[in-house]
N, C-alpha and C positions, 0 to 999 in steps of 0.2 A: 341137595346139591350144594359142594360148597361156593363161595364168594366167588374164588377163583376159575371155577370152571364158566360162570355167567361172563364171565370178562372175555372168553373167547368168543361167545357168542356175536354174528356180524350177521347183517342184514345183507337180502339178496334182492327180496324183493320189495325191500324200502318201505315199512309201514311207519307212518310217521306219530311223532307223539301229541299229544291233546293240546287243543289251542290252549295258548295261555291269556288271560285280560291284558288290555293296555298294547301300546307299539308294539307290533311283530319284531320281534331278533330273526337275524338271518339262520334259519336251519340249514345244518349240514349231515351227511350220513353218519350215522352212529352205529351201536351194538344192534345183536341181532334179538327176534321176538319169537316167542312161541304164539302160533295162530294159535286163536279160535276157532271152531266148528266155521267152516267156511260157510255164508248165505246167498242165497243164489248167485247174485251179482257176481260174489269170489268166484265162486263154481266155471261162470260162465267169461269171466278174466282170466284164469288160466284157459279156459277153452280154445280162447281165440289164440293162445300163445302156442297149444297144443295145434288148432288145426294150421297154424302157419307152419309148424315143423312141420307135417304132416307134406303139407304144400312143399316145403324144401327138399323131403325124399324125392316125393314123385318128379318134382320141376327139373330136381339135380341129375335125376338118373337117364332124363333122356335131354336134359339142357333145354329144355320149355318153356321162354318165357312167356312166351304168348302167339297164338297164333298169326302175327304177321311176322312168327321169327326166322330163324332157319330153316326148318320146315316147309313154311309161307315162300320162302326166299326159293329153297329150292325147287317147288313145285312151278313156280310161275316163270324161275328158268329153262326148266322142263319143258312146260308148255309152249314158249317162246324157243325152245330150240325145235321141236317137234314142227313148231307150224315152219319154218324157216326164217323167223322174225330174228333172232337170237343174232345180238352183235358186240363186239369186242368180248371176245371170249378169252383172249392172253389175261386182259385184266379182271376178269369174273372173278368175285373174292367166292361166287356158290360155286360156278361152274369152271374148272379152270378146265387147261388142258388135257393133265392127268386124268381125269373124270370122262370129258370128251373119248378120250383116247379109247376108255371100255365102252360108249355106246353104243360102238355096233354090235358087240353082242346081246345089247339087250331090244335090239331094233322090234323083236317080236312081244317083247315084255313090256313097250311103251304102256298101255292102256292099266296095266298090272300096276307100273309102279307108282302112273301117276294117281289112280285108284287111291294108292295105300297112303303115301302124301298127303293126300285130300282126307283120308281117313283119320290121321294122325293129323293132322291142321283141327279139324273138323272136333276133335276130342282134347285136344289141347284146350281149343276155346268154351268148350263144355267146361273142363277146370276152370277156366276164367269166370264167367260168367256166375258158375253154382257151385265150384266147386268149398268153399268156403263156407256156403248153406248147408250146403249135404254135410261137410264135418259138426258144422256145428249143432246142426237138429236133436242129433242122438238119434234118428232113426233113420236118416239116409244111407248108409251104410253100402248097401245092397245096390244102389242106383250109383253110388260112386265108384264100388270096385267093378260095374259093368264098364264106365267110363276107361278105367283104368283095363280093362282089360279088349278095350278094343282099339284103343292105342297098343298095348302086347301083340294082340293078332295083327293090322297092318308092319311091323315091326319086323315078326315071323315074315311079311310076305316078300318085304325088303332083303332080308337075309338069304331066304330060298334060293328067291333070282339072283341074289350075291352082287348086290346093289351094295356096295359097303361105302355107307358116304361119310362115317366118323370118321374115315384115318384122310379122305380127300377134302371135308371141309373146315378152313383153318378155326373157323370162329364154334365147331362144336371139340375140333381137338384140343385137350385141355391137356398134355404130353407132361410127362416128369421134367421138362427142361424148362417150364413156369414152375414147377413147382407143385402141382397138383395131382399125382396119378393119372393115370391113364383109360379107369374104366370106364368112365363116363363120356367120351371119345369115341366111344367103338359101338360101330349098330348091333352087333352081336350083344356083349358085353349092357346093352343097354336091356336086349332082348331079354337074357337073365336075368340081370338085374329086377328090371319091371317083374318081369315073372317070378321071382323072390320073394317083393313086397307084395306080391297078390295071393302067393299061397299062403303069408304068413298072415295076412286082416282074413285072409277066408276061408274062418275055422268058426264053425259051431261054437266053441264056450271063447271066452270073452279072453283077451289079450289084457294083461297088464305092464305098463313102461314107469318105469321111475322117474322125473323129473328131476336133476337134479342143479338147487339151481344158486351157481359160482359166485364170489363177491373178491373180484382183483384186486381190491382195498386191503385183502387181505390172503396174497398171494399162497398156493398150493403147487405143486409139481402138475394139476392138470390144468390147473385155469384161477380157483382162488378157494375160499373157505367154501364148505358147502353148507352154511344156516340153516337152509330151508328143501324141502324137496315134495316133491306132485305123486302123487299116487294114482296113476291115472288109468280107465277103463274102458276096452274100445271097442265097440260090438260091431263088427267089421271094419270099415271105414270111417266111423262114427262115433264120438266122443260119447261115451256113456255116464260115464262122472269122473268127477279128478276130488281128490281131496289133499290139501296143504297142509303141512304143520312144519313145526321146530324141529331140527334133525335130533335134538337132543331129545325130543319124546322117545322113538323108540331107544335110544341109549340109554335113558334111564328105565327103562322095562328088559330088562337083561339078565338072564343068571349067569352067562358064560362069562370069564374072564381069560381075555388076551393079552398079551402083553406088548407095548404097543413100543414101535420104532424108537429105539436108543435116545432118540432126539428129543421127543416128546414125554420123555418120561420122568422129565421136571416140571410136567404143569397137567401132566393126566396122570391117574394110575393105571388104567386099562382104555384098549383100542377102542373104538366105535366106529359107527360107518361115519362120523361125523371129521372123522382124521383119519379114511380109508381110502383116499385118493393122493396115499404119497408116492405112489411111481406114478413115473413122467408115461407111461407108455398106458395110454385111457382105458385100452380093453382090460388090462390086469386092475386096475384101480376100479375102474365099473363092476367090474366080477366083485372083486372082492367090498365092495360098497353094498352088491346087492345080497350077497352072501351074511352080511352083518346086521344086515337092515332083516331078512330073511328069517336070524335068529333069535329076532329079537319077540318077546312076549306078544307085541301087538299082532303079531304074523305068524308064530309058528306054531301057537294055538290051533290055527284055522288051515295048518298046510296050507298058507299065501308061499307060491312061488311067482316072481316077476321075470318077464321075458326079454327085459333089456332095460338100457337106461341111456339117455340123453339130458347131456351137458348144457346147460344153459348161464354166457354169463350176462352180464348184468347189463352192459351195454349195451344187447340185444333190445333190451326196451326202447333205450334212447333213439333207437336206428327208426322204431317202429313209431314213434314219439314225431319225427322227425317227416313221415309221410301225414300221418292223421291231424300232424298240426298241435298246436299248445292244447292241456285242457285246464279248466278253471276248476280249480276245488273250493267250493265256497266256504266248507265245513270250516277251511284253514285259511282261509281270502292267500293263497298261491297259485299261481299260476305254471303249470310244469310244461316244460320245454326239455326237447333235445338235448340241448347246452344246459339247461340248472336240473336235471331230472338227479341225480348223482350225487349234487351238493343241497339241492333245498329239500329234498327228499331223506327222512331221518324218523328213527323213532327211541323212545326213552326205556329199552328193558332194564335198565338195571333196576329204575325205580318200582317199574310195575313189579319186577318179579321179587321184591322183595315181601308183599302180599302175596294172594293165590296164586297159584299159575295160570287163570282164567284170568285174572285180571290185568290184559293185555292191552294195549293199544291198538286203535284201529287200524286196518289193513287200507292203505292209498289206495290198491287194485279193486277193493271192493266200492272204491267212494267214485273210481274213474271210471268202473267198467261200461256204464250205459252208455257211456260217449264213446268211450273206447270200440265198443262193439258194432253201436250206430253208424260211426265213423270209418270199420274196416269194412263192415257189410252194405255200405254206400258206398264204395270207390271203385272211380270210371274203370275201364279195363286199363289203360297207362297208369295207373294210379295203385292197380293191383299187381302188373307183373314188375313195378318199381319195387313193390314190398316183398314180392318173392325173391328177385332179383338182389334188393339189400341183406335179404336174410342170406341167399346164396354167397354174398360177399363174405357175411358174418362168418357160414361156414367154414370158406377156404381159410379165413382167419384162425382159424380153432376157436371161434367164439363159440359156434355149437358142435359138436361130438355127439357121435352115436355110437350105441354097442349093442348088440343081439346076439343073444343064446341061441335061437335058430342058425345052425349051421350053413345052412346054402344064402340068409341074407344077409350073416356076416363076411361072411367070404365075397359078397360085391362089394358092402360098404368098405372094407379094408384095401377094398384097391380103391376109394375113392380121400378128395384132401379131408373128408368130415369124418374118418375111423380114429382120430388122435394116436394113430400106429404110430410105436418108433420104426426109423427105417432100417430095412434090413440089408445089411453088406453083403455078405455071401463070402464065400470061401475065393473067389477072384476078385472082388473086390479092388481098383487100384483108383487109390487116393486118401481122402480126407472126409474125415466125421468131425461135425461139432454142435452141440446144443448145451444152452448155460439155463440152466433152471434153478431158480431160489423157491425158498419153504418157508414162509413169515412164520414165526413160533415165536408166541408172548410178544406179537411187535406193534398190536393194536391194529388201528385200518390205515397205519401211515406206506401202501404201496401207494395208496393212489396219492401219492404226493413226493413219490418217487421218479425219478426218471432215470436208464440206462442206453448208457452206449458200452459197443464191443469192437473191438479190433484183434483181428489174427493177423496175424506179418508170418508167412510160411516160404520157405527158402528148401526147394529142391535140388540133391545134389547128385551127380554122376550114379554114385556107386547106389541111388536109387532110396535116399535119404531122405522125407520132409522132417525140416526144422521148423516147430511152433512156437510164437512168442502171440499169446494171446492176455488181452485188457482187457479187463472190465471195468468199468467206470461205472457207478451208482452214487446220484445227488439227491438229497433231502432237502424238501425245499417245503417243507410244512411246518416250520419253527414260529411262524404270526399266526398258524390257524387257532380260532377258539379253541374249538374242543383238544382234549389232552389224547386221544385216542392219534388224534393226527400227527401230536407232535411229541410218538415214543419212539424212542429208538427201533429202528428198523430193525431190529434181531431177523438175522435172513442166515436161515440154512444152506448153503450155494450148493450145487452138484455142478460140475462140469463133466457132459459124456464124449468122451470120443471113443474113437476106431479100439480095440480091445489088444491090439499088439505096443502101444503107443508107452515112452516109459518117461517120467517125471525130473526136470531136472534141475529145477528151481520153483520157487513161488514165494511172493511177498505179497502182503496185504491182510493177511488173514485174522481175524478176532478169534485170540486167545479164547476157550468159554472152556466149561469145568460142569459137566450135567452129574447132581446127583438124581438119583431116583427116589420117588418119595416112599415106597418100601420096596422090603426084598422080593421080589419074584419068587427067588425058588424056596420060599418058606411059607407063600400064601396060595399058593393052587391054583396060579396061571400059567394057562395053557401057552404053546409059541407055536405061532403062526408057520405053516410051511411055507408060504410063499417067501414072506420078511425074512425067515431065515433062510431060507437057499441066500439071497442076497446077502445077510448078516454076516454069514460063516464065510464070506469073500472077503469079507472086511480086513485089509493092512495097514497099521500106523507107517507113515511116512516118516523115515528117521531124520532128527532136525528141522522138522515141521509140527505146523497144530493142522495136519492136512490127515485125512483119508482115503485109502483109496478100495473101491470093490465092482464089483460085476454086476450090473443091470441089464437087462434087456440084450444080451450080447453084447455090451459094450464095457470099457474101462470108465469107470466113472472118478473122478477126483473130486473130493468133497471138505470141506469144513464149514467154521463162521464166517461171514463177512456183513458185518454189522455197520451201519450208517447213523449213528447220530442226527437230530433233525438240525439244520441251518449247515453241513457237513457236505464235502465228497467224499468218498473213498475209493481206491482205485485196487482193482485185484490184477494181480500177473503171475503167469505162470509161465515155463520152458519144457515142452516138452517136443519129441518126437517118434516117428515111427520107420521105419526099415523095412528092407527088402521090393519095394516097388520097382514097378517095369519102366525103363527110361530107353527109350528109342524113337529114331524117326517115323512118327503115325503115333505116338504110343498115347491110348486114350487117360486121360485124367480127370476123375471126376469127385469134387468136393459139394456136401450135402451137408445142408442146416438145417437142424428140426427146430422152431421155434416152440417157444414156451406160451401154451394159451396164456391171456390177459396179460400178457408183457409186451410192450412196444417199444422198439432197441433201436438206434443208430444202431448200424454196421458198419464197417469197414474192412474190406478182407485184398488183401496184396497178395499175389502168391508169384513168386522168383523163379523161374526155369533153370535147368543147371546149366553149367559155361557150354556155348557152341551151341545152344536152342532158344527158338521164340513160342510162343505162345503161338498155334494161328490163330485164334481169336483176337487180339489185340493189336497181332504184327510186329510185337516185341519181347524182349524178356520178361516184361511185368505183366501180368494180369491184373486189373482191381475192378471191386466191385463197392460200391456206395450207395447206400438204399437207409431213409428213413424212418421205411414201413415196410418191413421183411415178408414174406409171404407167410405160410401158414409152414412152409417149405420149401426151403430154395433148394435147387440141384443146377450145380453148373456142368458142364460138359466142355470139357477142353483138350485139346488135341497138341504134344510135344510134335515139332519139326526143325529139321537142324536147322543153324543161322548160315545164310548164303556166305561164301565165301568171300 
């Protein structure tokens, strides 16, 4: 391998390098490491990270945090309305009117529903209490997807009697106008759902999921570099083994040669699954991640096919860091926290790999896990549905992503905020699209010493016209840090997506760049990717621009450089707009922002009614919105009404 390609390498799961004698220097995150053969400890550190996901499926899909939740809530209103206890019911955030309002048809079902209630409370707290044990044993399996499957059956018996309390109770509808989908809201949909992930753990031969796991230091179109990734093995419900390495093992075991994205073709000569997460839209990048990973020597030997793969970034630790408390690594006399887990946390590949490839640094997960493990499988029940609960946060952030080749429990996850789906417009579509994605390429780990803000200013006119003038702002603010990884020039690929009818009509900001490739393609026998190129062959130079423009995901995608220098702002702007939208009195408008996993953006978005309308949202011509922590996807829903006369 040469020089160059080790310099891409970034760490995800932060193995740190050998103490040194004399005063500790402060450690900060560095390049990434090829593991070693993981030793139990490893095995059983990814475990617990595997059965917390595990815990996010099921918690997410029917909104569980624990048995004194919604559930709990709703059953004891139930029972308090039934005996005739039950008082102020305008303001019930369980029971409101609505709700009231269908009880008498279920006047005969009382005893059924609260039955299933108490069934589903009853199996919730079963999660709570073991269900953490049973993932992690490797042979509970069997005893957990009973759990899970008798929460399915009272669910079923809510549904029959057409008890539907997803769409009546506010706190489990999670509606597209936060931002999050809508599946995981609806008792049906939950029904599915659950029943999805039970037929897919409860199969005779053994499930395998790829872990793949993000470093935002060193941003990607789905969340950040992928260094490292899990190999994980699940005998029904049940962790059966997981194995980690360096994404780059299986890419150096490869006969096949691709030819890899336009972009990257100055610092690779051929794709990997290692650089296979550059669309922004996670089920095409998963696919094709697991597809590369698939063909490579370590797997295709042995017909390994994997049944999905989840996104994991790096944050996700800290959050978990943050419940369990600091731990002490004595190996290193550091102490990791929440807050320094990111920055004290580092390891030295450049040096080790300049020797064997065994001769690696040790793995921090292997040196923390007995505490790690002690620490999650002693927490009170508050202390556990906190951790599911933060993981669920992480989700809707796109900090974790899932994606299944199993067709019936893809099709839940992708109505839920954790399918990293682009959103889809539809042929009536009226409004506005926007998502800003950057792609670090040769830029070191200086995102995480980046900061972006966005502003759209959007101006709607009569004849049914939005005008865009959209900013980007990105500041570099890692010019004092030691290491030189933090303080390279941000080289950022940008993509801007919007709505697919939408046409260009200025842009300033953009970094000139000039890619050659390091050989010819079509004189060395790589093969071109169909997916890249459906996308490629869209590809238009923007005349009097260093801009491009092409079609992803359904949408118009505007792209070039826009590079940061570190101690630097730079500001991107573009003008564009789109036509033919429906402008009348009632007339709905709705603008959607898919956010960029492991990016955290100010926003600012104005949007201007045309002459003679207000917003009703706002009560005026302006609408705005100001959020420093964007959702994972915001959708606003806005409704044109004329201006009183």
């Amino acid at each position: 391998m040469s020089r160059e390609s080790r310099k891409n390498i970034n760490s995800v799961l932060h193995d740190i390098k050998h103490p040194k004698k004399g005063p500790r220097a402060r450690q900060t995150q560095g390049t990434e490491t090829k593991f070693a053969k993981p030793n139990k400890w490893a095995v059983r550190s990814r475990a617990v990270i595997i059965g917390l996901i595990v815990a996010v499926i099921v918690t997410s899909s029917g909104y569980f945090a624990n048995s004194s939740g919604v559930f709990g809530k709703i059953k004891g209103s139930f029972n308090e309305w039934a005996s005739g206890r039950h008082e102020g019911v305008a303001g019930d955030p369980v029971l409101s009117s609505d709700v009231l309002v269908e009880l008498p048809g279920f006047i005969g079902k009382i005893g059924d529903i609260i039955s299933a209630l108490r069934g589903i409370s009853v199996g919730v707290n079963d999660l709570n209490n073991r269900g953490l044990a049973l993932i992690f044993s490797g042979t509970g399996g069997d005893e957990f997807l009973q759990i899970l499957k008798r929460i399915h059956t009272n669910l079923g018996v809510l549904n029959r009697i057409g008890f539907g309390v997803g769409d009546k109770i506010p706190s489990l509808s999670l509606g597209e106008g936060v931002g999050t989908g809508g599946s995981i809201g609806d008792t049906k949909n939950l029904e599915k759902g659950l029943g999805a992930i039970i037929n897919f753990l409860d199969v005779e031969e053994n499930r395998r999921i790829v872990l793949l796991f993000q470093n935002h230091s060193e941003i990607r179109p789905t969340g950040g570099f992928i260094g490292s990734y899990g190999d994980v093995v699940l005998d029904k419900g049940s962790v059966k083994s997981i194995e980690v390495d360096d994404i780059y093992t299986p890419d150096r075991n490869v006969k096949y040669k691709i030819v890899p994205p336009a972009q990257l073709q100055s610092i690779t000569m051929g794709w990997g699954a290692r650089d296979a997460n550059w669309f922004f839209d996670f089920p095409v990048s998963a696919e094709k991640t697991l597809e590369l990973l698939e063909a490579s020597e370590m797997y295709v030997n042995d017909g390994v096919r994997f049944d999905g793969a989840v996104a994991i970034n790096a944050n996700v630790v800290s959050d978990v860091l943050k419940i369990v408390g600091p731990i002490y690594v004595p190996e290193y006399d550091v102490t990791l926290t929440s807050e320094n887990f990111l920055l004290e946390v580092r390891e030295e590949v450049e040096e080790a790999r300049q020797g064997e490839f065994a001769e690696n640094p040790k793995q921090i997960l292997a040196l923390i896990a007995p505490t790690l493990i002690e620490r999650v499988e002693t927490l009170d029940e508050d202390a556990k549905a906190e951790l599911v609960l933060a993981l669920l946060s992480r989700a809707l952030n796109k900090d974790i992503q899932l994606y299944f080749r199993d067709a019936e429990l893809q099709e839940f996850i992708a109505g839920t905020p954790f399918s990293g789906v682009v959103y889809e417009l539809g042929d009536t579509f009226n409004g506005d699209y926007l998502a800003v994605v950057n792609a670090n390429v040769a830029g070191g780990k200086s995102d995480l010493f980046v900061s972006q803000s966005i502003m759209l200013n959007s101006q709607v006119s009569l004849s049914g016209e939005v005008r865009n003038n959209l900013s980007v702002e990105r500041r570099h603010f890692g010019e004092n840090e030691e290491q030189a990884l933090y303080r390279k020039n941000n080289q950022n690929f940008i993509k801007i997506f919007t709505a697919r009818e939408t046409a260009l009509a200025g842009v300033t900001g953009i970094t000139p760049k000039t890619i050659i490739p390091r050989i010819s393609y079509a004189n060395s026998g790589y093969s071109i990717d169909p997916i890249l190129s459906a996308v490629e062959s869209t590809v238009s130079k923007l005349s009097g621009t260093d801009m491009e423009s092409y079609l992803e995901s359904g949408k118009k995608v505007y792209a070039g450089w826009f590079s940061t220098p570190a101690g630097e702002t730079r500001t991107l702007t573009l003008d564009y707009s789109r036509e033919e939208l429906f402008i009348g009195d009632g007339a709905q408008y709705k603008f959607v922002f898919d956010k960029q996993s492991g990016v955290e953006s100010l926003f600012r978005y104005n949007l201007t009614a045309p002459p003679g309308y207000v917003w009703r949202e706002s009560g005026n011509s302006v609408y705005s919105y100001t959020e420093d922590s964007i959702p994972g996807r915001l959708v606003l829903n806005l409704t044109l009404v004329k201006e009183d006369d």
